[in-house]
C-alpha positions, -999 to +999 in steps of 0.1 A: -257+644+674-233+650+645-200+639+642-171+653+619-150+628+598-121+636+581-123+664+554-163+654+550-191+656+571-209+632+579-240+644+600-254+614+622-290+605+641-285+588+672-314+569+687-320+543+713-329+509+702-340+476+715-322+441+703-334+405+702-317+397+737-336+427+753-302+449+755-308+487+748-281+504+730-275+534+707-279+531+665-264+552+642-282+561+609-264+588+585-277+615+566-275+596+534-297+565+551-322+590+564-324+608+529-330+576+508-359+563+533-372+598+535-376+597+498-393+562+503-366+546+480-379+515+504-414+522+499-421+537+540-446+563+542-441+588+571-411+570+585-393+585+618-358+573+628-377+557+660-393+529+635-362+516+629-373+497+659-400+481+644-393+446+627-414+451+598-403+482+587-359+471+594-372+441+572-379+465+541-353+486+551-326+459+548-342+437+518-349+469+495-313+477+500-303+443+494-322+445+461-303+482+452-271+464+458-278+436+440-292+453+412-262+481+413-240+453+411-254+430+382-269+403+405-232+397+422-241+378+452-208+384+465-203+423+457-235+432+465-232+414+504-202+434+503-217+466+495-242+455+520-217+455+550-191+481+539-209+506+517-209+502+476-182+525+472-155+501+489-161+466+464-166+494+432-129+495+439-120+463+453-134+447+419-110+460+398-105+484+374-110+481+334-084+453+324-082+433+356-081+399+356-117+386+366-115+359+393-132+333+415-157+348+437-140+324+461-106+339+459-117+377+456-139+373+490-107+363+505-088+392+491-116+417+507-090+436+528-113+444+553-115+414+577-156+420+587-163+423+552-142+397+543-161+370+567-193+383+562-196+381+528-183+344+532-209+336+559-238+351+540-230+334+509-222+297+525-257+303+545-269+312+513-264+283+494-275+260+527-304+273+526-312+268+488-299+234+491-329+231+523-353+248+504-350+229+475-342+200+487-311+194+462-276+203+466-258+233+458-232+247+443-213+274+465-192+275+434-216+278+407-238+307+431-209+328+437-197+332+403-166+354+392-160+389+400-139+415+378-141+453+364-174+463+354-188+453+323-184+486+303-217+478+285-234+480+324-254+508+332-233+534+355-236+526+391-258+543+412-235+565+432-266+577+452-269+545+470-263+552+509 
């Protein structure tokens, strides 16, 4: 079905899906989703919205738009697991504009005014560096991975306002 938000539409897809505990809910995937996997931005031949369903093809979903995010977003860790959750439009803004102070990654993830954002982005990046730390087998730095996060570097290529 199709739902009307605000002054824009947003036009949705409505499916039935299966989780990991065996519950059956509804998904929602919007236009702009369906047009960037239709255009295989993720690399999906044929897709339908029912193969959302199938865990090989929600793996390249998610991890090819981890890589636009992070990519959008200069390698941020921390804007681009924001982007991630909330859409890339909300940390383009929370960032700062040209002349803001640049921070902590630490303090601007706790300035993320939305409070799901806000503890996913610290989640993901703690689990992050755990499992670098397991993987490698040496300590990390949560500080040293996260980084700072300011305006955009002017020099940057322009972001990709066509990401979903």
């Amino acid at each position: 079905g199709g739902q009307r938000h605000g002054a824009a539409e947003v036009v949705e897809h409505e499916f039935e899906v299966t989780g990991a505990d065996g519950d059956v809910g509804v998904a929602v995937i919007d236009v702009g989703w369906l047009e960037a996997i239709e255009a295989n931005l993720f690399g999906l031949d044929g897709f339908k919205p029912a193969d959302i369903n199938d865990r090989d093809t929600n793996i390249a979903i998610g991890t090819g738009y981890l890589k636009l995010v992070l990519d959008d977003f200069g390698g941020s860790m921390p804007l681009a697991a924001a982007a991630y959750n909330a859409g890339p439009s909300r940390p383009r803004n929370w960032r700062g504009q040209s002349g803001a102070a640049t921070v902590e990654a630490a303090i601007w993830a706790e300035n993320v005014p939305f409070a799901e954002t806000r503890d996913y982005v610290k989640k993901v990046l703690a689990n992050t560096t755990a499992y670098a730390a397991l993987i490698t087998g040496k300590p990390q730095s949560l500080k040293a991975r996260l980084g700072a996060v300011g305006p955009r570097d002017t020099q940057a290529p322009a972001s990709n306002t066509e990401l979903p």
